[in-house]
N, C-alpha and C positions, 0 to 999 in steps of 0.2 A: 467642560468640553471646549479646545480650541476650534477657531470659527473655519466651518468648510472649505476646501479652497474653491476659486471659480475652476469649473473643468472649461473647456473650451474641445467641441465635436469637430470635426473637419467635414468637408464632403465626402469623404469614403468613410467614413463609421468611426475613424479609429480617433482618441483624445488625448489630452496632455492637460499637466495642471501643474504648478508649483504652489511649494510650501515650506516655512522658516521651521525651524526649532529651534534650539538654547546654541546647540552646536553646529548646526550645519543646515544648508538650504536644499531640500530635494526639488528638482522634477523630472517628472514621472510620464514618460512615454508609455501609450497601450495601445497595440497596434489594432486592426482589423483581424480576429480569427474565426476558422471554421467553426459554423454551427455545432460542430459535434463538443469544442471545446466548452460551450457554455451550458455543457450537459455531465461529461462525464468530467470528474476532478483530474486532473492534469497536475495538482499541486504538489504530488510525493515526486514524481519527475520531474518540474517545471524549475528552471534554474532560475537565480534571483540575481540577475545583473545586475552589478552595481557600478559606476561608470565615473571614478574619480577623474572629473575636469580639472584640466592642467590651467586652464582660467575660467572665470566665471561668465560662462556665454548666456543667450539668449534663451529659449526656450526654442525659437523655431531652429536657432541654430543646432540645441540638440536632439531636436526631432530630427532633421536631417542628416545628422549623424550617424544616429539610429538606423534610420531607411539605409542610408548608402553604404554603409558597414558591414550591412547583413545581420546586424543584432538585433532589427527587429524581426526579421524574419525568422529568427531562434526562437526569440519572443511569441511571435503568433502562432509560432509549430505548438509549443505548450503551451498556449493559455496565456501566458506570461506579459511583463511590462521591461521597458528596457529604464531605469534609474540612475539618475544624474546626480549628482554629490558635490557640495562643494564648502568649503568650512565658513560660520560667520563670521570667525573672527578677523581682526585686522593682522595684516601679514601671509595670507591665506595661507596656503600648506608648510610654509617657513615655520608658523607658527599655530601651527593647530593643536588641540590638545591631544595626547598621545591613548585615548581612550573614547576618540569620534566613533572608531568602527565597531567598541564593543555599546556606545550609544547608541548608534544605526540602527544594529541588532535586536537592540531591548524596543526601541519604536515601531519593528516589523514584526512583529509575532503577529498572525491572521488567525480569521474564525473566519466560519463561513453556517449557512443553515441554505436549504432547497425550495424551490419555487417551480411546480412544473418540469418537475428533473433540471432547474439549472439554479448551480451554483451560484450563488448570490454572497457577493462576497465583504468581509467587515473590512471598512478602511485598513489600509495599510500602515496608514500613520497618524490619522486623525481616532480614529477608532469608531466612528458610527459606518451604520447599514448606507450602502448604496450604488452595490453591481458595478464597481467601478473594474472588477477582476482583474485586479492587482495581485498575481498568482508568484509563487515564487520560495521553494522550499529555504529552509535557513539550511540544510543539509547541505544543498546545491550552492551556497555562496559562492559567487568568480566574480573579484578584483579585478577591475580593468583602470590600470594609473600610465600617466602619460607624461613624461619628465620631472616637475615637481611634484606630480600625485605621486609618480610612480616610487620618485623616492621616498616618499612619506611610507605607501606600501610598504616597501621595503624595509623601513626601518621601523617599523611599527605591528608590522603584519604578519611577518615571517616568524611566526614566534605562536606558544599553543595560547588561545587567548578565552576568556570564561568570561561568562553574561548570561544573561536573562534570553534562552535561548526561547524555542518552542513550549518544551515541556518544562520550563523552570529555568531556574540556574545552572549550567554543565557548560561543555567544550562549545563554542562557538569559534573554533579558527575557521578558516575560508576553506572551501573545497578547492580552490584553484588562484592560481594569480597572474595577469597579464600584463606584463610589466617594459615599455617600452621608452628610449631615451633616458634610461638612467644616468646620471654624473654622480652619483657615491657605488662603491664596493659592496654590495650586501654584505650581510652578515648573517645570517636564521642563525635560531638558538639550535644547539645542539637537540633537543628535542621535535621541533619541528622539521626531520629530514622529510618526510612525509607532502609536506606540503608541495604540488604539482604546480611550476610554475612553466609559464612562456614568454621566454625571453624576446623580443621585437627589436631588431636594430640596435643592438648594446657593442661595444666593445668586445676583444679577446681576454682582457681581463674583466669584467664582468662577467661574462660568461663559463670562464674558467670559476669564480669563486661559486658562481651558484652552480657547476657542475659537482665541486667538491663538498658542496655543504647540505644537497639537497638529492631525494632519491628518484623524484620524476623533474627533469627539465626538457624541453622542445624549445631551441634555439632554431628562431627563423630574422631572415634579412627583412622581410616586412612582413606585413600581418594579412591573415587569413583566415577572419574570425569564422564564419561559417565554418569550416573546413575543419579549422583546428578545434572547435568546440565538438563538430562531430568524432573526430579521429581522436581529441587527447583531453581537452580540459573539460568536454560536458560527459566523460567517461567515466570520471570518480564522483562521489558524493562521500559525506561523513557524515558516521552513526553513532551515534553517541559516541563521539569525539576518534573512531577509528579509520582512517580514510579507507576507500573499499571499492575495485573495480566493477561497474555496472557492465551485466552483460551484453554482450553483440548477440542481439536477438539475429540480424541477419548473417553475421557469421555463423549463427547455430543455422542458419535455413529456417527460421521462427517469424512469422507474422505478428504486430500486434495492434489487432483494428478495430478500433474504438465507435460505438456504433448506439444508435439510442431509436425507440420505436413505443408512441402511441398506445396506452393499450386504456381500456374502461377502466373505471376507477367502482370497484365492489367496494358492497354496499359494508365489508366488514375494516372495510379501511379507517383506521385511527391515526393517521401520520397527519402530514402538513398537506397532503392532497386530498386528504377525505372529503371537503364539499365539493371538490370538482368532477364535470363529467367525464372528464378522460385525463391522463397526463404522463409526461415520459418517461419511462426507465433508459437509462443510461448503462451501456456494458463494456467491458474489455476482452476483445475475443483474443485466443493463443492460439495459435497451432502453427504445426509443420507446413512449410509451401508446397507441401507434395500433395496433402492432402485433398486439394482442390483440381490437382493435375491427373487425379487418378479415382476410376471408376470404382469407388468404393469407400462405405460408409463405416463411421469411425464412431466410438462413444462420448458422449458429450457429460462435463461435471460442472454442475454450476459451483460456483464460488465464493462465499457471503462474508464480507469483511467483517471487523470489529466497530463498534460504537464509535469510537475517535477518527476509526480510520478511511478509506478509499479503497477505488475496488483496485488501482495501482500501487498503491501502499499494501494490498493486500498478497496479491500473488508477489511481487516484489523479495516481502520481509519472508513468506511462506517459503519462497521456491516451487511453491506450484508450477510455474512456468515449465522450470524445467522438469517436471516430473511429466509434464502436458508431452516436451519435446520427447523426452525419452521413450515413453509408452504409447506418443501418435493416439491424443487424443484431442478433443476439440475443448481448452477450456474458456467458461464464459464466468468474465468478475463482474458482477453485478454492483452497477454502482447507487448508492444509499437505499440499498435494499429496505431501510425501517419506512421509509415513503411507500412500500408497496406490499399489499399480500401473497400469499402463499397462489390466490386466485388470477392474480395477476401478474405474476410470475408463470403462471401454465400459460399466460395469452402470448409473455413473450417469449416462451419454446414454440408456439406454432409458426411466430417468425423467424427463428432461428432454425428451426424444419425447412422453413421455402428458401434457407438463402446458404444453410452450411449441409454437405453430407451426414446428415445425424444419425447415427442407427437408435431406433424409436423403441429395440429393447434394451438399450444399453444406456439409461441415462443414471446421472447418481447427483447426490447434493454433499456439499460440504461448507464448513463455517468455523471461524474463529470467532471466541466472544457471542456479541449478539448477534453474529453472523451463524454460531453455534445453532442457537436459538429461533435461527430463521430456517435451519434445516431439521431441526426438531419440527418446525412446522409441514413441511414435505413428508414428516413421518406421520404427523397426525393428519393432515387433512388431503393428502393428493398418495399414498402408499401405495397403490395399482399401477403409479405412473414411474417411480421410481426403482429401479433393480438395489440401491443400495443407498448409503445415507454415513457417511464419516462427519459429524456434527464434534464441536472442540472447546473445551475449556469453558462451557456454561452451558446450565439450561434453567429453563423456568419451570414453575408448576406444571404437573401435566395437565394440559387441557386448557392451560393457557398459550397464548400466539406472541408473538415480540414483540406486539402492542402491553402485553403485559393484559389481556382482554382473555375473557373466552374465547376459545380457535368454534370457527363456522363449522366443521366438523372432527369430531374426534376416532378416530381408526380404533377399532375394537379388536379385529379379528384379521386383518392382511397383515403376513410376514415380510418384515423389512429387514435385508443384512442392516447392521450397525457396529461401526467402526468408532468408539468415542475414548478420549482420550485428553487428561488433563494434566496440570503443574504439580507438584507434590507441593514445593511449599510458595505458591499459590497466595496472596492474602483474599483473593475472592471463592466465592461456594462453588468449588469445580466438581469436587470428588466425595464420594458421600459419608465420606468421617469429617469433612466439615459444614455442612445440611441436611434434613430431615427429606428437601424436594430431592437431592442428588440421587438418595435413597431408595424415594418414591420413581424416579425417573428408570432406574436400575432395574425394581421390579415392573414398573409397565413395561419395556420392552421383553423381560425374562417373559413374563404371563403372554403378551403378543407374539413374540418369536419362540413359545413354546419350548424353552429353557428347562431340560431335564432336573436341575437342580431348583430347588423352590429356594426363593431370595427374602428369606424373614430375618433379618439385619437388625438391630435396635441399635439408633444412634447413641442411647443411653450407656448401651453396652459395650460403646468403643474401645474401649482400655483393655476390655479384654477377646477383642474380635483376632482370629485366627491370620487374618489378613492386613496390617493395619490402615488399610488405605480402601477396599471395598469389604471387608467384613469376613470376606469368600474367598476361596482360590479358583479359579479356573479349573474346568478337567484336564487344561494343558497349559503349562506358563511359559512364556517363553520371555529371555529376557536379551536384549538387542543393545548393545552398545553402539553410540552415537560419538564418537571418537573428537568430530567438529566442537562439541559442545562438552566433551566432556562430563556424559551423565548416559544413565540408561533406560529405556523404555520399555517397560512390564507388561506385560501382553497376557490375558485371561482368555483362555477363549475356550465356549461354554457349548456344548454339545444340547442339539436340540431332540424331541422324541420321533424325529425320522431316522437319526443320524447323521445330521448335516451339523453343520459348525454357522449359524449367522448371526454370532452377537460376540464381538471381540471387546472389553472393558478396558482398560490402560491407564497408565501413568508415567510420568516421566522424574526422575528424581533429578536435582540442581534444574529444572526449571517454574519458573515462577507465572504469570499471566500471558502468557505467550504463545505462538506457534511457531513450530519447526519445521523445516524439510525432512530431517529424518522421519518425522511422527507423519509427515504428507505423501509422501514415497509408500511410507510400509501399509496405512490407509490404502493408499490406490492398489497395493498387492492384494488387496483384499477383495477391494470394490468390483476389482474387474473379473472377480470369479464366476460375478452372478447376470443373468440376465432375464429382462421380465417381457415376458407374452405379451401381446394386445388384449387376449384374455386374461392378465392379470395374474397368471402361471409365473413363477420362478424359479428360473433352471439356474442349479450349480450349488457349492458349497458343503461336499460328502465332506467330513471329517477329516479322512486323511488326506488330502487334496489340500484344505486350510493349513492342518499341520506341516505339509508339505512346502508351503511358501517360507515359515521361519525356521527350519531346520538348518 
């Protein structure tokens, strides 16, 4: 393990540290941010500035930089660090090696694990444990080169480039590049037209070749990092290597207010807070700006990410968001939901009662992965409270909770709509021709939501199940083409012995461990058919009314 660097605190909270590698010397600006930030993850948002020095300055000089640029204030909006670069070797950017920034990249990959709802973050380049929240997506990379940076940038950077990203080896070009006082002619390779850069005080001929050679440029006379990171260069991110515009939540009219609240810590908690007496959940609220300006109450869906993932990463990849905007509803991403139970999760709806319009018969749960599995928990243990349940791509044993523990209570007898919905070729146990629990999970809610067809399936007997993916067909299939994705999503849905329809099963073919918009959309046409009593009554959900939504 290389030796710690010193951090040095200032009087306002916020630190700074340098530190050598083989290639290049970083440091590391971290501003002052809102409490909220060191609660909920900011890191699928949170851009990773990286600040190629045109010479090798001081530390307080690039602190100063930072402040009066406005990049640190970008910085402390996400969570984030502003990072200073500059190469060890002798001749500095004359002569750096033409593979610094895919080294950079391999040094930056972050972990993190929760502490009291806050992020607690693993060095960013040292690699031990120590809150330093050094936040900063590799997705979001933006190049900022400054004459000889910029043309090193340039000639090194403008091109598709592969490293040791986040999730392994794959595309690591930069999401953006700010490139000012250039003296060479770019050139990007014919493949990276994609790459969004901003031009700073260049020439006509500069500007001309990177108009010609590239598909986003923003040519300005001086620089306006704020401004231009909001309006053009913190607008794109890349996903696995495809650039991709992030939407204007306020040009939709979309809120998204990040918020975190206290609650007891029960006694069936297994996470990293179980000996504590209380601790935070951290959330990402969505909705419409009307909804606050208008007398009247709107439904509310919580939201439970994946194992790996964030509760911004989560509606993000989802498109929950917009399925929130479209149908004017309130949704809440919960963040590191496995820190918290099914128990206290109901303490933080009584705060999200005193502070959002909630209609109290209209609330529903949903999950990807063991976010899946956290709303399987809503079905077993809190059923009276939730009108619907769209749970995704995993579940556990019944009657186990996402601790992977016995759930505190198991629901016997309240009818829960369920919405679930997995990958066909999947390498994990989504769908129940590939598990014995998937099976099992199938028929507890058939036996609970009182499922006119009895669900006696033998995984043994796959090869020759009528259905290849649940064994069964629905009383009604519907099959829904996802045109985005190119694949279609199989829709079972199973009539119960009132005549009501609240148990839809699914699948999606060419998807693999994942969530979709299409699959989150068609979910919510379903969810919001039902609504549940204070006395535990659930209205809605006749038969043709369900068949009525995929027709």
């Amino acid at each position: 393990m290389e030796k710690m660097p010193e951090v040095i605190t200032l009087n306002d909270g916020s630190r700074y540290w340098e530190h050598t590698f083989e290639k290049f010397t970083a440091k590391v600006y971290v501003p002052v941010c809102d409490p909220v930030t060191n609660i909920v993850n900011f890191g699928f948002r949170a851009p990773y500035i990286l600040v190629f020095e045109e010479t090798k300055q001081t530390m307080d000089a690039a602190k100063n930089f930072a402040v009066q640029s406005g990049l640190a204030k970008i910085a402390a909006d996400f969570g984030s660090s502003v990072v200073f670069i500059y190469p060890t070797c002798e001749g500095g950017w004359d002569k750096a090696p033409e593979d610094l920034f895919a080294s950079l990249i391999s040094e930056s990959r972050i972990s993190q694990y929760y502490k009291d709802g806050t992020a607690i973050m693993r060095d960013r380049f040292t690699g031990d444990w120590n809150g330093y929240f050094i936040r900063g997506a590799v997705l979001r990379t933006y190049l900022y080169g400054f004459g000889k940076s910029a043309d090193y940038i340039a000639g090194h950077c403008l091109q598709r480039i592969q490293g040791d990203g986040l999730y392994g080896k794959g595309d690591i070009t930069p999401a953006g590049c700010i490139l000012e006082r250039l003296s060479l002619i770019p050139a990007p390779a014919n493949d990276a037209r994609d790459i969004p850069v901003v031009s700073v005080g260049n020439s006509d001929t500069v500007n001309r070749a990177l108009e010609n050679s590239l598909d986003h440029v923003l040519i300005k006379n001086a620089a306006d990092y704020t401004d231009d990171f909001r309006h053009f260069t913190g607008t794109f991110r890349r996903m696995m290597g495809n650039l991709e515009r992030e939407a204007d939540l306020d040009e939709m009219g979309m809120v998204c207010e990040p918020g975190f609240f206290k609650v007891p810590t029960s006694k069936d908690n297994r996470g990293d807070e179980k000996d504590t007496a209380e601790h935070n959940i951290g959330y990402v609220a969505y909705y419409n700006k009307r909804i606050t300006e208008e007398n009247k109450q709107v439904p509310l869906l919580f939201c439970f990410h994946g194992g790996g993932d964030s509760a911004m990463c989560m509606t993000s990849v989802s498109g929950w968001f917009r399925v929130a905007a479209k149908y004017n509803f309130l949704l809440i991403s919960v963040e590191h939901h496995m820190n918290s139970t099914a128990t206290e999760v109901m303490a933080l709806l009584k705060h999200l009662k005193a502070n959002y319009p909630v209609d109290s018969e209209r609330i529903y749960s949903t999950g990807f992965s063991m976010g899946g599995c956290k709303s399987w928990d809503m079905f077993q243990e809190y059923p009276k409270v939730f009108a619907g349940v769209a749970p995704m791509s995993a579940t556990f044993e019944v009657g186990l909770n996402v601790f992977g523990q016995e759930a505190a209570t198991l629901n016997r007898d309240t009818v829960v709509p369920t919405f679930y919905v997995g990958g066909e070729i999947t390498p994990l146990p989504e769908l129940p021709f590939q598990a014995q629990k998937c099976i099992d999970r199938v028929r507890y809610v058939f036996d609970i939501n009182h499922v006119k067809t009895g669900y006696d399936v033998k995984l043994e007997e796959k090869d020759n199940w009528k259905n290849p993916i649940y064994g069964i067909d629905g009383d009604v299939v519907y099959k829904i083409a996802d045109p985005v994705r190119n694949s279609i999503l199989t829709l079972n849905l199973f009539e119960s012995d009132n005549g009501c329809c609240y148990t839809i099963f699914g699948s999606v073919d060419n998807q693999s461990h994942e969530v979709r918009h299409h699959s989150c959309e068609n979910a919510w046409r379903f969810l919001s058919r039902f609504r549940r009593l204070s006395d535990g009554t659930l209205l809605g959900g006749k038969m043709d009314d369900i068949k009525d939504l995929y027709k």
